[in-house]
C-alpha positions in Angstrom: -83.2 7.3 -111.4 -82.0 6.8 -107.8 -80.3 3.3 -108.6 -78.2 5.8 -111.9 -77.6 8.3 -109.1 -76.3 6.4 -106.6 -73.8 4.4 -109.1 -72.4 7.8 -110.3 -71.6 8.6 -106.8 -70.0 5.3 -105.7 -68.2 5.3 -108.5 -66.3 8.7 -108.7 -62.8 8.5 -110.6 -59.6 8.1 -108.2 -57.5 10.4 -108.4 -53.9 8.8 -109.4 -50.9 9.6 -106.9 -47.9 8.2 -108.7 -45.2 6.9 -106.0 -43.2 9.6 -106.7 -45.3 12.2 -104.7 -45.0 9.6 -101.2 -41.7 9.4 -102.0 -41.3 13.3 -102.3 -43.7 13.8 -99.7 -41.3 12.0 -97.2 -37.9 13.4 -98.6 -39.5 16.7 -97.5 -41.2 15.9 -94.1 -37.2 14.7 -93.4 -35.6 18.0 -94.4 -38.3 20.5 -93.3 -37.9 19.0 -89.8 -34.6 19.5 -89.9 -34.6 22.8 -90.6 -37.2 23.4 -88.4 -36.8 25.8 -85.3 -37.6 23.3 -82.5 -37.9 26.6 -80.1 -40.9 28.4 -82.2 -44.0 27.0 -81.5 -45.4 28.6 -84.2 -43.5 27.2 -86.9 -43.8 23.6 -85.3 -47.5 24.5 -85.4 -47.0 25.3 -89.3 -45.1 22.2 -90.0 -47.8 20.5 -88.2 -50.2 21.6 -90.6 -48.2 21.3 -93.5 -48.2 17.3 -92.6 -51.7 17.1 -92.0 -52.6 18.9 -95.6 -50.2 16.6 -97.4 -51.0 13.4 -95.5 -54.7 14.1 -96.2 -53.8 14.4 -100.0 -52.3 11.2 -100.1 -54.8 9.1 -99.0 -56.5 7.0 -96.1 -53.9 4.8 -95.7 -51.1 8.1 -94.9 -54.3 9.4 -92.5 -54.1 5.9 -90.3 -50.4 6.6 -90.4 -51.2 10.2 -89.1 -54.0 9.2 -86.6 -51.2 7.0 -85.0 -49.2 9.9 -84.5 -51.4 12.2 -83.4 -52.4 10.0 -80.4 -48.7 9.7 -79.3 -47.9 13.3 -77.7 -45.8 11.7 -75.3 -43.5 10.4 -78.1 -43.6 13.3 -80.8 -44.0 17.1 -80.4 -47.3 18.6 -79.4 -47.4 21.5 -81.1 -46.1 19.8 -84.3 -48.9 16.9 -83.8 -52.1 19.0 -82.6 -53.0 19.8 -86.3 -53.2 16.0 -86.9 -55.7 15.5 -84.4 -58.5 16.5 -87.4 -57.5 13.1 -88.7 -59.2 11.6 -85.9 -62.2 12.9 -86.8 -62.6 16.0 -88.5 -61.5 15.4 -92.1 -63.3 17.5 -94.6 -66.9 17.2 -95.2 -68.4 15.0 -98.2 -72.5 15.1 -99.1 -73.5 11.5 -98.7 -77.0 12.1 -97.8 -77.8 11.3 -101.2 -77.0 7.8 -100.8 -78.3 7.6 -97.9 -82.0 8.4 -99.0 -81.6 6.3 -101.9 -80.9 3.2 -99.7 -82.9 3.9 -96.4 -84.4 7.0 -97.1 -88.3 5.3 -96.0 -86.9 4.0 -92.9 -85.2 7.0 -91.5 -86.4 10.5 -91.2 -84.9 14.1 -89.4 -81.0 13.6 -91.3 -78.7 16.0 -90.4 -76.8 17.5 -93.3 -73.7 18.1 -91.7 -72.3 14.8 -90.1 -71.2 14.3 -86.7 -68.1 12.8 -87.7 -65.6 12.5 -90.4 -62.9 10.1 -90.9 -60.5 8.5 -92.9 -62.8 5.9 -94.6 -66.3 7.1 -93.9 -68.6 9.8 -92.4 -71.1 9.8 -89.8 -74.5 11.2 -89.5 -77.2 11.2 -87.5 -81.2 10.3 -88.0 -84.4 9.3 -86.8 -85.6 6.0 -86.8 -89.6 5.8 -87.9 -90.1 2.8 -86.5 -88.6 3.5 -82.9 -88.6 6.7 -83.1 -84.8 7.4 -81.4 -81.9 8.4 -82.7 -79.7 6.3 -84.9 -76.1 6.5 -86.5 -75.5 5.9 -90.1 -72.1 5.4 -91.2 -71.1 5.8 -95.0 -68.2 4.3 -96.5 -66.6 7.2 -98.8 -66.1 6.2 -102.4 -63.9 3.7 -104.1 -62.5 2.7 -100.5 -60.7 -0.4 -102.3 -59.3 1.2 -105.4 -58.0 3.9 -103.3 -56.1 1.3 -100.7 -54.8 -0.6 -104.0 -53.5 2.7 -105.3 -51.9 3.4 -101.9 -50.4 0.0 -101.0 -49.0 0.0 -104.3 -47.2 3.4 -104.2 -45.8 1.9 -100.9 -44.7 -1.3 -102.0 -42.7 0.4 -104.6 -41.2 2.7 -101.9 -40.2 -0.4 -100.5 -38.6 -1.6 -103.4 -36.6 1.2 -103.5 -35.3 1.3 -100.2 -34.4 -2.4 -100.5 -32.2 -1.6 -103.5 -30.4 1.5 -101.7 -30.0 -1.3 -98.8 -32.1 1.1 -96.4 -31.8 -0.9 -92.8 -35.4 -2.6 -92.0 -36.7 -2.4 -95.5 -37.5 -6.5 -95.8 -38.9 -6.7 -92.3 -41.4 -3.8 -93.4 -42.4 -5.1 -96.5 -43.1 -8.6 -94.2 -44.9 -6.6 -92.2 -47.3 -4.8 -95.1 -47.6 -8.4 -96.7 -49.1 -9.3 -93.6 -51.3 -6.6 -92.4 -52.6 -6.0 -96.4 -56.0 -8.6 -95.3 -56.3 -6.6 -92.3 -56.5 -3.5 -93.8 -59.1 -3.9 -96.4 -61.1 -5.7 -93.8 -61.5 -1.9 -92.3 -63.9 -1.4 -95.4 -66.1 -4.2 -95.5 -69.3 -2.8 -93.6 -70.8 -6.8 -93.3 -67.5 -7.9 -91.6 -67.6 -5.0 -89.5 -71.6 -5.7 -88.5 -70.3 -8.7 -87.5 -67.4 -7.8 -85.7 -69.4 -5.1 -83.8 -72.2 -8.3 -82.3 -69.1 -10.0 -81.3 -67.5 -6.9 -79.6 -70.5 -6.4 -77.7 -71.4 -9.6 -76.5 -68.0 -9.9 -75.1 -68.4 -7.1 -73.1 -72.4 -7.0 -71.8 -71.3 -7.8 -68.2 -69.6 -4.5 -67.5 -71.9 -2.0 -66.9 -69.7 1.0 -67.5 -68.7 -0.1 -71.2 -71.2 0.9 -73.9 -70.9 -0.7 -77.6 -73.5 0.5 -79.4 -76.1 -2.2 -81.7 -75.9 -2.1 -84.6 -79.5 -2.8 -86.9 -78.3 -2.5 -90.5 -75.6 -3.3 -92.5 -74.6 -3.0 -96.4 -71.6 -2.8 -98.6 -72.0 1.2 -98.2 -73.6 1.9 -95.2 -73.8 1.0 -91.5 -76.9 1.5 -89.2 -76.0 1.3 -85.8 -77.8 2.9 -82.0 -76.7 6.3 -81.5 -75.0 7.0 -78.3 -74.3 10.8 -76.8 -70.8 11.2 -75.2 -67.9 13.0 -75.4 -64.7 12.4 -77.4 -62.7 11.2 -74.8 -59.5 13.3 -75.3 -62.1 16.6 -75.0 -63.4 15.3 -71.4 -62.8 17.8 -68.4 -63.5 16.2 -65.5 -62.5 12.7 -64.0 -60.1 12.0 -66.3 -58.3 9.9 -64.0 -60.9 7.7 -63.6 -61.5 7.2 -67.2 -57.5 6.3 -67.4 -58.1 3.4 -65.0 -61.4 2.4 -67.1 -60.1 2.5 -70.7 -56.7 0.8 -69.2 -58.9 -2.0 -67.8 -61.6 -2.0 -70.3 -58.1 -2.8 -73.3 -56.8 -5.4 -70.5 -60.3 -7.4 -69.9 -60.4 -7.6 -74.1 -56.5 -9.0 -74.5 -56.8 -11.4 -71.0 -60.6 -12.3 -70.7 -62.9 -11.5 -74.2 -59.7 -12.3 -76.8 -61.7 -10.0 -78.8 -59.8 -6.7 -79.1 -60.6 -3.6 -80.4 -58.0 -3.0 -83.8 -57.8 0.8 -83.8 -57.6 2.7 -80.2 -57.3 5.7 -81.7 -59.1 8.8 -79.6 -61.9 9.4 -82.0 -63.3 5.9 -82.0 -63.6 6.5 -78.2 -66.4 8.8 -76.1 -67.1 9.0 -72.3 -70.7 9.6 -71.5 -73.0 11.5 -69.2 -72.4 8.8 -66.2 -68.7 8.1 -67.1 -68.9 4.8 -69.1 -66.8 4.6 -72.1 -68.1 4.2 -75.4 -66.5 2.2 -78.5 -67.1 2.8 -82.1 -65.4 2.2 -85.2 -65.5 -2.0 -85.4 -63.8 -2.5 -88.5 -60.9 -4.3 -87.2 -61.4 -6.6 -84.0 -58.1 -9.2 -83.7 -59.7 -12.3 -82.1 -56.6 -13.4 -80.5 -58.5 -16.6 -77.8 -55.5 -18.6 -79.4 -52.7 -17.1 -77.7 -53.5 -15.3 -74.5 -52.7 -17.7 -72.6 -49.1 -16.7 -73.8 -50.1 -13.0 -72.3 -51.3 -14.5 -68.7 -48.2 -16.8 -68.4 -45.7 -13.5 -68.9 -48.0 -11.6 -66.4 -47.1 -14.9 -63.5 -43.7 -14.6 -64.8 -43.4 -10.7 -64.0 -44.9 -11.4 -61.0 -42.4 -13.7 -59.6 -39.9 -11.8 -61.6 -37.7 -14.5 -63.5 -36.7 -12.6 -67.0 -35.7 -16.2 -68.4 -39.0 -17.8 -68.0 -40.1 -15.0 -70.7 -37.6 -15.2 -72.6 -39.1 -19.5 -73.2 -43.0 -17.7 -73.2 -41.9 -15.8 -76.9 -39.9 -18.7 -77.9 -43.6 -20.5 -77.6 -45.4 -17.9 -79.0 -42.9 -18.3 -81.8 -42.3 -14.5 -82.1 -38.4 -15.3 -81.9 -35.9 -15.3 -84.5 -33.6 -18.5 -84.9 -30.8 -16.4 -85.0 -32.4 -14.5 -82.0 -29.7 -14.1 -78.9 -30.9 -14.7 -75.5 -29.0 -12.4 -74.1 -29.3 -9.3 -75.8 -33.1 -9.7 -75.9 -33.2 -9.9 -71.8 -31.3 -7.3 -72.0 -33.8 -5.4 -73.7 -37.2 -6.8 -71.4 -35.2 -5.2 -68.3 -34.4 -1.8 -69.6 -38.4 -1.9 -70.6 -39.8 -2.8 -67.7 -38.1 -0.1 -66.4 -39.6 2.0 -68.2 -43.0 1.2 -67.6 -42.5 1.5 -64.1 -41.4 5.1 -64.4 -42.7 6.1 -67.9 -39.1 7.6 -68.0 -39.3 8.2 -72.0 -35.7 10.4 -72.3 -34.3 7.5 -70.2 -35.8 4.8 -72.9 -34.2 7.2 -75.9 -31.5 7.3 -74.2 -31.4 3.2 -74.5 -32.6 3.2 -78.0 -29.6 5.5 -79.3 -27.2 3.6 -76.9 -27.6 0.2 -79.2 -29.4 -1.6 -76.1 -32.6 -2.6 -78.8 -30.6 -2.1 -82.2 -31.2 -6.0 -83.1 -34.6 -6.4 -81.9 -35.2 -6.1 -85.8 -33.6 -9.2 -86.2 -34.4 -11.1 -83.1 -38.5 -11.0 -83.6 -41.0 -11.7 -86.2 -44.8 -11.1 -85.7 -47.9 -11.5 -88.0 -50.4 -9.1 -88.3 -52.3 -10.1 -85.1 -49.5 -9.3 -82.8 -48.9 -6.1 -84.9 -52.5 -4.8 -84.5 -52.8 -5.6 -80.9 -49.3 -3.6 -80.0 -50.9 -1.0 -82.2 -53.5 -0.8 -80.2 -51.5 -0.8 -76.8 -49.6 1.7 -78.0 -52.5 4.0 -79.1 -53.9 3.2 -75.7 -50.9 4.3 -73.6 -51.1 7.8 -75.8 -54.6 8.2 -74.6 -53.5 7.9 -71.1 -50.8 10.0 -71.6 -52.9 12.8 -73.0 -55.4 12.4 -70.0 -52.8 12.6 -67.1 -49.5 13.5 -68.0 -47.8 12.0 -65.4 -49.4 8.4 -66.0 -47.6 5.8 -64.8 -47.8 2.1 -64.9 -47.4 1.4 -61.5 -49.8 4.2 -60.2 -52.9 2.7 -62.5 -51.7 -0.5 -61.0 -52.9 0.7 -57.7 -56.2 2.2 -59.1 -57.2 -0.9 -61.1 -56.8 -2.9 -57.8 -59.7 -1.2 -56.0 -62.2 -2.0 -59.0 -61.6 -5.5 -58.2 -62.9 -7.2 -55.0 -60.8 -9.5 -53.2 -57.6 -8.9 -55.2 -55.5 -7.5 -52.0 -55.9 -10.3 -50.3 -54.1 -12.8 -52.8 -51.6 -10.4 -53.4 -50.8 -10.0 -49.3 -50.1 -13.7 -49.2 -47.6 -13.4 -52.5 -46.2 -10.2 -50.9 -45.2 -12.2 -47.5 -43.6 -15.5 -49.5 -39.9 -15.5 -49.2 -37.9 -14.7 -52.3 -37.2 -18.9 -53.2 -41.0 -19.6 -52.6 -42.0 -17.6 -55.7 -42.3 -20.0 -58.1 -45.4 -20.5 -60.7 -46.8 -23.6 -58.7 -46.5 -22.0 -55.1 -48.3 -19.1 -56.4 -50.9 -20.7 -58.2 -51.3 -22.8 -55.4 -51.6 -19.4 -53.1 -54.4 -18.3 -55.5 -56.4 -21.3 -55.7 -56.4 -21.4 -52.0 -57.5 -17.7 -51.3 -60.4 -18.9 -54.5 -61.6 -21.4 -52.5 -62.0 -19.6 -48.9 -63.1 -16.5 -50.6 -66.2 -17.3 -53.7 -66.3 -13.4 -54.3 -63.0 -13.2 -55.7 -63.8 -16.5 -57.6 -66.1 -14.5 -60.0 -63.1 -11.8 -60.2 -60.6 -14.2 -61.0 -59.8 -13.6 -64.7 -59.2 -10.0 -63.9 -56.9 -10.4 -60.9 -53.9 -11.4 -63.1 -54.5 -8.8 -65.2 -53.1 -6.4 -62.4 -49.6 -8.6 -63.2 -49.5 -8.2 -66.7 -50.2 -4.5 -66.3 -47.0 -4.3 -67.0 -46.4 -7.2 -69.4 -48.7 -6.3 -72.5 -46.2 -3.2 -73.1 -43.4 -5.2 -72.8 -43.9 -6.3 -76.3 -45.0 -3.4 -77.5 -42.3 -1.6 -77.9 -40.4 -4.4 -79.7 -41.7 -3.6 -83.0 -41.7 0.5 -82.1 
């Protein structure tokens, strides 16, 4: 009777949306916000909610879109995005605690009805275990996860197809860029991959003591069982929030330039900040192992650091992100109006660069897979979360923070401030650094995070490229 029960319930009937109601959906998302009174925060609140009720109708896929925005307040309206912060992890509440008894139900005991969190693909509750007696999570995929992402990716393939035919600019390097993130996506709901994923994630960070992952002791097709960890969503915190900007800044850093392992989805509620500060991860269902190329990422943080735009300019054409047709020129063009902007986190000034033409063939001029799109996803989502913490983050301010968590970093950097200007090339100042390394064994240990305070800057540089 259980087995009959809990096939019924993994096996509820999608509900068809026909492309036609995406396609309407954006048609009137367009107009509404033009006719939208910018000035009255109450009908920017209503539109607001209006998204967030349709984007919910349509489907996970539309939520990741939303969660995205929602983390971005710097870049959108707040008032218009608050209402899609439920999509991080509020969306409405299913009963699964059927199928959770029917699979663990003798292992587990004291499970709370109402879950602890609620996202686009699964729900969260928490239990007892009997054998250990603590608490544990217990994530549940909602129902017909991949029927729904067929129906979705479908509806906006045809979109696509449109667009292409009405010669809508960008349409072919979008469908390239669904084509290549469709494996990564359903990966997000395959709870074994994700076990696996998780281990990895962990392991990679066990030597810092103020990141948390928590283990993870069970995994199925519907359900994961993982250690259950008290913090605080990490948008919500009210104290020491500057301090948790420099961690979670580091913390995304140490996975691109020293673990390769990074986290695939940076959005706030896969994020807490417990009791003593450390910073918690969840959510492991996309983790882009990217050991292969950065390298690429520490050569373009030496490059800013001596400050030659030209030698990046040959790091992409290694990394192979550059179009043949791709012009030199116009592309550095681009990396120095961006840098700029990361310096001062001047967004109008950026805009006002956007809508002068400066990045108008940046379409055309790179290519990435879905790798490279996931981990400037990430960054992206990242730099929201900073925003949201201190308003007036900056680049260059972190910079300075993130230097006093590492030992022995001022030291190298005092002896590449005091080179002259036609000293600072790569060799003199890797020669400079393996010097201070060998006078100085502390730092040794400290090494691989001591160019991260160079590419500080460099990680967003490509970021925005595909933005």
């Amino acid at each position: 009777m259980k087995e009959r029960k809990k096939e019924n319930l993994m096996n509820v009937k999608v509900k068809p949306i026909h492309f036609t109601s995406s396609s309407r959906f954006a048609f009137k998302m367009y107009t509404r916000y033009l006719l939208l009174d910018k000035n009255n925060k109450t009908e920017k609140q209503k539109y607001g909610q209006w998204l967030t009720d349709n984007i919910l109708e349509l489907g996970p896929v539309y939520t990741k879109l939303g969660q995205f925005a929602s983390s971005r307040p710097d870049f959108f309206d707040k008032d218009i995005i608050k209402p899609l912060e439920s999509l991080q992890d509020s969306l409405p509440v299913e009963d699964f605690t059927q199928l959770i008894t029917s699979e663990i139900g003798t292992k587990i005991t004291d499970l709370e009805k109402v879950p602890i969190g609620r996202a686009s693909i699964a729900q969260v509750y928490k239990a007892t275990s009997k054998r250990t007696n603590k608490k544990i999570a217990i994530k549940v995929q909602r129902p017909n996860m991949k029927k729904i992402f067929d129906r979705d990716l479908k509806n906006i393939e045809i979109i696509l197809v449109i667009f292409k035919i009405l010669r809508v600019s960008g349409t072919e390097n979008l469908s390239e860029l669904l084509r290549e993130c469709r494996p990564v996506l359903y990966k997000e709901i395959d709870f074994k991959s994700e076990r696996q994923n998780a281990d990895r994630f962990k392991k990679s960070l066990e030597m810092f003591d103020w990141i948390q992952v928590p283990k993870v002791y069970y995994a199925s097709d519907n359900l994961i069982v993982s250690e259950y960890i008290q913090g605080t969503k990490i948008t919500e915190i009210t104290k020491n929030k500057k301090e948790v900007t420099t961690k979670l800044l580091l913390c995304f850093l140490i996975q691109i330039l020293q673990t390769g392992l990074v986290h695939g989805d940076v959005q706030p509620g896969n994020i807490s900040v417990s009791s003593e500060g450390n910073l918690i991860w969840y959510d492991f269902g996309v983790v882009s192992d990217i050991t292969h190329i950065r390298h690429h990422f520490w050569d373009i943080g030496q490059v800013l650091l001596v400050g030659d735009i030209d030698d990046i300019l040959d790091i992409l054409e290694k990394m192979e992100v550059m179009t043949p047709t791709a012009k030199r020129s116009k592309l550095k063009k681009s990396i120095i109006h961006y840098i700029e902007y990361i310096k001062t986190m001047d967004l109008k000034k950026l805009k006002n660069s956007v809508q002068n033409g400066t990045f108008k063939e940046l379409e055309t001029m790179l290519k990435l897979d879905a790798t490279y799109i996931y981990l400037f996803r990430s960054f992206t989502m990242v730099e929201g979360i900073c925003k949201s913490l201190d308003p007036n983050f900056n680049y260059m301010n972190y910079y300075e923070s993130i230097k006093t968590m590492i030992p022995g970093v001022e030291m190298i950097f005092s002896s590449i401030r005091n080179m002259s200007v036609s000293q600072r090339n790569l060799r003199t100042v890797k020669s400079i650094v393996d010097e201070s390394l060998e006078e100085n064994q502390s730092t040794q240990k400290n090494m691989k995070l001591i160019l991260i305070l160079v590419v500080v800057q460099s990680i967003g540089l490509l970021t925005f490229m595909i933005n």
